[in-house]
C-alpha positions as semicolon CSV with decimal commas, in nm:
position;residue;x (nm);y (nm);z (nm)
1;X;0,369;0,829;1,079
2;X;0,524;0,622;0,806
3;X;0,652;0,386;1,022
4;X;0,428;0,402;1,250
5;X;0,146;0,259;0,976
6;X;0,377;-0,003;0,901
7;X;0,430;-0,104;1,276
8;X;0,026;-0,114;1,343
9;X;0,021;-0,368;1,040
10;X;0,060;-0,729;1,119
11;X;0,428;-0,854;1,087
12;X;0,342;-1,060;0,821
13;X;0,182;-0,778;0,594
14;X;0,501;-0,533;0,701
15;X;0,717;-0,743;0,614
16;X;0,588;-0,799;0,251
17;X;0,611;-0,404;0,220
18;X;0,942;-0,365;0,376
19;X;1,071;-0,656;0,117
20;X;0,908;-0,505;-0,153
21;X;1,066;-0,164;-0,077
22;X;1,394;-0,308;-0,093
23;X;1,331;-0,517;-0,391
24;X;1,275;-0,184;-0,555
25;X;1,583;-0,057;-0,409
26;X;1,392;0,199;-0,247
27;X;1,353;0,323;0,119
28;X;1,031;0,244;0,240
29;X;0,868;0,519;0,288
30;X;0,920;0,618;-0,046
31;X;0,811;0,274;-0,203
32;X;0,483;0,375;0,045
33;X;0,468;0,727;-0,139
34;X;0,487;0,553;-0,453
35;X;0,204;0,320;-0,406
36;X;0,004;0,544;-0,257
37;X;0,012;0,786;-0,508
38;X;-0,041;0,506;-0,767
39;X;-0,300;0,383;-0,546
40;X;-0,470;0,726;-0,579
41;X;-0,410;0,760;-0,946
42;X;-0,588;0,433;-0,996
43;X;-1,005;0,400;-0,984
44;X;-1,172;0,195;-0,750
45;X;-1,495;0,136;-0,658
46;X;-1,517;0,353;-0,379
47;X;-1,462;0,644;-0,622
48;X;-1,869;0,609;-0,759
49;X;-1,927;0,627;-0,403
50;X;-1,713;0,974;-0,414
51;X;-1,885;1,072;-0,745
52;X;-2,218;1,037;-0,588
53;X;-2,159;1,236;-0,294
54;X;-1,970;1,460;-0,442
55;X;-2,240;1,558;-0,690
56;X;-2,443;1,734;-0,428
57;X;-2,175;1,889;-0,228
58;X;-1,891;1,952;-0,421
59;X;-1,548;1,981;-0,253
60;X;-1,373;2,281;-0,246
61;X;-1,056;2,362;-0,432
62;X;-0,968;2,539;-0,062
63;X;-1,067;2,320;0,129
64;X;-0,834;2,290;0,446
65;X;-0,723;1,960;0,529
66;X;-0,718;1,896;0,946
67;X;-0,405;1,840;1,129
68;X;-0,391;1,458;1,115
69;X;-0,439;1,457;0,736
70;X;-0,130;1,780;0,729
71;X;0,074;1,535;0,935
72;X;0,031;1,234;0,732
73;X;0,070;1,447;0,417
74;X;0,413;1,575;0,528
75;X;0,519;1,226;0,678
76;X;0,447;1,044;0,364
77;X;0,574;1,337;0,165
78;X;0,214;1,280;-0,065
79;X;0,118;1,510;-0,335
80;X;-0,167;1,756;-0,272
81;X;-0,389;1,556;-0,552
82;X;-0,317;1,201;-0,339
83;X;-0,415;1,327;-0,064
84;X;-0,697;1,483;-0,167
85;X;-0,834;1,191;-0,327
86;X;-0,718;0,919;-0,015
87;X;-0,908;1,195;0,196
88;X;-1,236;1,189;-0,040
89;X;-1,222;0,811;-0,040
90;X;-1,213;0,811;0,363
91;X;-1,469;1,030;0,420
92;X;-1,678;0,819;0,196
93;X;-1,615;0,536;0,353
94;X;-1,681;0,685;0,731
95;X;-1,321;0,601;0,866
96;X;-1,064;0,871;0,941
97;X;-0,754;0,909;0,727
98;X;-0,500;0,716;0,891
99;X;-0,740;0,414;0,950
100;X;-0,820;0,446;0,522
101;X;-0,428;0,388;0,476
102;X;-0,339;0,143;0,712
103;X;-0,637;-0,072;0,547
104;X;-0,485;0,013;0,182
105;X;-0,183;-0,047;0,272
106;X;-0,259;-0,378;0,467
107;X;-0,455;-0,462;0,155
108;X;-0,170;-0,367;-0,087
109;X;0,078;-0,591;0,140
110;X;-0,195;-0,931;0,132
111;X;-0,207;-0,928;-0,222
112;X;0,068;-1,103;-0,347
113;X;0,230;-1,198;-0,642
114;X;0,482;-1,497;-0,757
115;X;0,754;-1,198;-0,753
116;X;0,660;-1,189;-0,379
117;X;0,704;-1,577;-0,298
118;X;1,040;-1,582;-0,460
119;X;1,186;-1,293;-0,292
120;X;1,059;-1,477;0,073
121;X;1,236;-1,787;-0,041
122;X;1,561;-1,583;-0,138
123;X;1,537;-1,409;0,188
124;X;1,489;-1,708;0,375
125;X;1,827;-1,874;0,114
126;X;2,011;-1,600;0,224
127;X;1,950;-1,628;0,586
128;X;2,043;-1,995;0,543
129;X;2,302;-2,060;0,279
130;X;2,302;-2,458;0,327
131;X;1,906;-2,441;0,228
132;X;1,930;-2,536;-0,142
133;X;1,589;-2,398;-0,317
134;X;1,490;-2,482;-0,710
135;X;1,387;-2,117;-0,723
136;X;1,226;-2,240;-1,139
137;X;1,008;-2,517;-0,918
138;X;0,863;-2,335;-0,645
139;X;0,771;-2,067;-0,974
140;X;0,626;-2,387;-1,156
141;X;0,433;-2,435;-0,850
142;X;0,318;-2,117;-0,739
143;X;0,171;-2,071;-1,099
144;X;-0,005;-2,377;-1,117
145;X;-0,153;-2,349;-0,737
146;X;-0,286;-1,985;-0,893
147;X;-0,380;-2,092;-1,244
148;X;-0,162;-1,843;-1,436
Protein backbone atom coordinates (compact mmCIF):
# COMPACT_ATOMS: atom_id res chain seq x y z
CA UNK A 1 0.00 0.00 0.00
CA UNK A 2 3.06 2.18 -0.04
CA UNK A 3 2.83 2.90 -3.41
CA UNK A 4 -0.36 2.77 -3.71
CA UNK A 5 -0.69 6.06 -1.15
CA UNK A 6 1.74 7.69 -3.21
CA UNK A 7 -0.18 6.95 -6.55
CA UNK A 8 -3.70 8.32 -4.98
CA UNK A 9 -1.65 11.62 -4.24
CA UNK A 10 -1.62 14.23 -6.87
CA UNK A 11 1.49 14.02 -9.21
CA UNK A 12 2.65 17.08 -8.05
CA UNK A 13 2.69 16.14 -4.22
CA UNK A 14 4.30 12.45 -5.29
CA UNK A 15 6.65 13.74 -6.93
CA UNK A 16 8.01 16.05 -4.09
CA UNK A 17 8.13 12.72 -1.93
CA UNK A 18 9.65 10.56 -4.49
CA UNK A 19 12.48 13.50 -4.94
CA UNK A 20 12.85 13.85 -1.47
CA UNK A 21 13.36 10.07 -1.01
CA UNK A 22 16.08 10.11 -3.35
CA UNK A 23 17.62 13.22 -2.11
CA UNK A 24 18.02 11.22 1.04
CA UNK A 25 19.38 8.44 -0.87
CA UNK A 26 16.71 6.39 0.37
CA UNK A 27 14.00 4.13 -1.25
CA UNK A 28 10.82 5.57 -0.82
CA UNK A 29 9.08 3.68 1.14
CA UNK A 30 11.53 3.87 3.65
CA UNK A 31 11.92 7.79 3.46
CA UNK A 32 7.75 7.25 4.02
CA UNK A 33 8.59 5.01 7.19
CA UNK A 34 10.84 7.58 8.29
CA UNK A 35 8.52 10.45 8.22
CA UNK A 36 5.89 8.76 9.42
CA UNK A 37 7.39 7.61 12.34
CA UNK A 38 8.81 11.14 12.89
CA UNK A 39 5.50 12.34 12.09
CA UNK A 40 4.18 10.21 15.00
CA UNK A 41 6.96 11.05 17.35
CA UNK A 42 6.13 14.68 16.88
CA UNK A 43 2.87 16.49 18.77
CA UNK A 44 0.22 17.99 16.98
CA UNK A 45 -2.81 19.38 17.72
CA UNK A 46 -4.89 16.59 17.09
CA UNK A 47 -3.11 14.82 19.98
CA UNK A 48 -5.34 17.16 22.82
CA UNK A 49 -8.06 15.91 20.81
CA UNK A 50 -6.57 12.19 21.60
CA UNK A 51 -5.86 13.24 25.24
CA UNK A 52 -9.39 14.22 25.72
CA UNK A 53 -10.94 11.22 24.47
CA UNK A 54 -8.68 9.15 25.68
CA UNK A 55 -9.24 10.27 29.26
CA UNK A 56 -12.58 8.57 29.47
CA UNK A 57 -11.90 5.50 27.55
CA UNK A 58 -8.53 4.60 27.72
CA UNK A 59 -6.98 2.43 24.96
CA UNK A 60 -5.88 -0.80 25.59
CA UNK A 61 -2.31 -2.00 25.63
CA UNK A 62 -4.10 -5.21 23.61
CA UNK A 63 -5.94 -3.68 21.68
CA UNK A 64 -6.15 -5.49 18.18
CA UNK A 65 -5.61 -3.41 15.31
CA UNK A 66 -8.20 -4.44 12.13
CA UNK A 67 -6.92 -5.83 8.98
CA UNK A 68 -6.47 -2.59 6.99
CA UNK A 69 -4.43 -0.99 9.80
CA UNK A 70 -2.22 -4.87 9.95
CA UNK A 71 -1.81 -4.34 6.22
CA UNK A 72 -0.65 -0.87 6.22
CA UNK A 73 1.52 -1.65 9.27
CA UNK A 74 3.37 -4.45 7.43
CA UNK A 75 3.45 -2.44 4.02
CA UNK A 76 5.02 0.53 5.56
CA UNK A 77 7.07 -1.69 7.80
CA UNK A 78 5.81 1.01 10.90
CA UNK A 79 6.64 0.43 14.44
CA UNK A 80 3.89 -0.82 16.78
CA UNK A 81 4.10 2.76 18.76
CA UNK A 82 3.52 4.71 15.09
CA UNK A 83 0.94 2.99 14.40
CA UNK A 84 -0.67 3.11 17.36
CA UNK A 85 -0.51 6.70 17.62
CA UNK A 86 -1.44 7.41 13.48
CA UNK A 87 -4.42 5.02 14.49
CA UNK A 88 -5.43 7.18 17.75
CA UNK A 89 -5.08 10.33 15.68
CA UNK A 90 -7.58 8.80 12.91
CA UNK A 91 -10.05 7.70 15.00
CA UNK A 92 -10.09 11.12 16.48
CA UNK A 93 -10.43 12.69 13.61
CA UNK A 94 -13.44 10.28 12.18
CA UNK A 95 -11.47 9.13 8.97
CA UNK A 96 -10.15 5.59 8.55
CA UNK A 97 -6.44 4.88 8.60
CA UNK A 98 -5.40 4.95 5.16
CA UNK A 99 -7.43 8.20 4.42
CA UNK A 100 -5.34 9.81 7.89
CA UNK A 101 -2.00 9.00 5.87
CA UNK A 102 -2.66 9.86 2.53
CA UNK A 103 -3.76 13.42 4.05
CA UNK A 104 -0.32 13.48 6.19
CA UNK A 105 1.47 12.51 3.70
CA UNK A 106 -0.15 14.88 1.03
CA UNK A 107 0.39 17.50 3.71
CA UNK A 108 4.06 16.50 4.37
CA UNK A 109 4.66 16.62 0.38
CA UNK A 110 2.84 20.57 0.05
CA UNK A 111 5.00 21.91 2.52
CA UNK A 112 8.02 22.81 1.03
CA UNK A 113 11.21 24.09 1.69
CA UNK A 114 14.07 26.11 -0.41
CA UNK A 115 15.94 22.53 -0.27
CA UNK A 116 12.83 21.41 -2.27
CA UNK A 117 12.89 24.24 -5.08
CA UNK A 118 16.52 23.61 -5.75
CA UNK A 119 16.38 19.98 -6.12
CA UNK A 120 13.20 20.68 -8.89
CA UNK A 121 15.48 23.06 -10.67
CA UNK A 122 18.46 20.45 -10.61
CA UNK A 123 16.09 17.86 -11.78
CA UNK A 124 14.73 19.88 -14.37
CA UNK A 125 19.09 20.98 -15.23
CA UNK A 126 19.63 17.55 -15.48
CA UNK A 127 16.87 16.68 -17.75
CA UNK A 128 18.09 19.60 -19.88
CA UNK A 129 21.81 20.15 -19.77
CA UNK A 130 21.76 23.34 -22.19
CA UNK A 131 19.34 25.07 -19.38
CA UNK A 132 21.94 27.15 -17.51
CA UNK A 133 20.35 27.93 -13.84
CA UNK A 134 22.14 30.47 -11.12
CA UNK A 135 21.20 27.81 -8.57
CA UNK A 136 22.69 31.00 -5.58
CA UNK A 137 19.79 33.36 -7.40
CA UNK A 138 16.82 31.35 -7.54
CA UNK A 139 18.03 30.65 -3.44
CA UNK A 140 18.29 34.59 -3.14
CA UNK A 141 14.89 34.59 -4.47
CA UNK A 142 13.09 31.92 -2.94
CA UNK A 143 14.23 33.42 0.48
CA UNK A 144 13.19 36.75 -0.09
CA UNK A 145 9.61 35.66 -1.75
CA UNK A 146 9.35 33.66 1.90
CA UNK A 147 10.93 36.23 4.20
CA UNK A 148 13.66 34.00 5.68
Amino acid sequence: MATLAIDDLPAPAANVLRRRARAAGQPLPDYLRAELTRLARTRVPVDAIVDFLESDNPPSDSAEFDATTTALSAEYNLPPETVQVLTRRANATGIPLPDYIHRELLTLARRTSIDDVVLELREVQQQNPELQIDMEAVISAVRYARTD
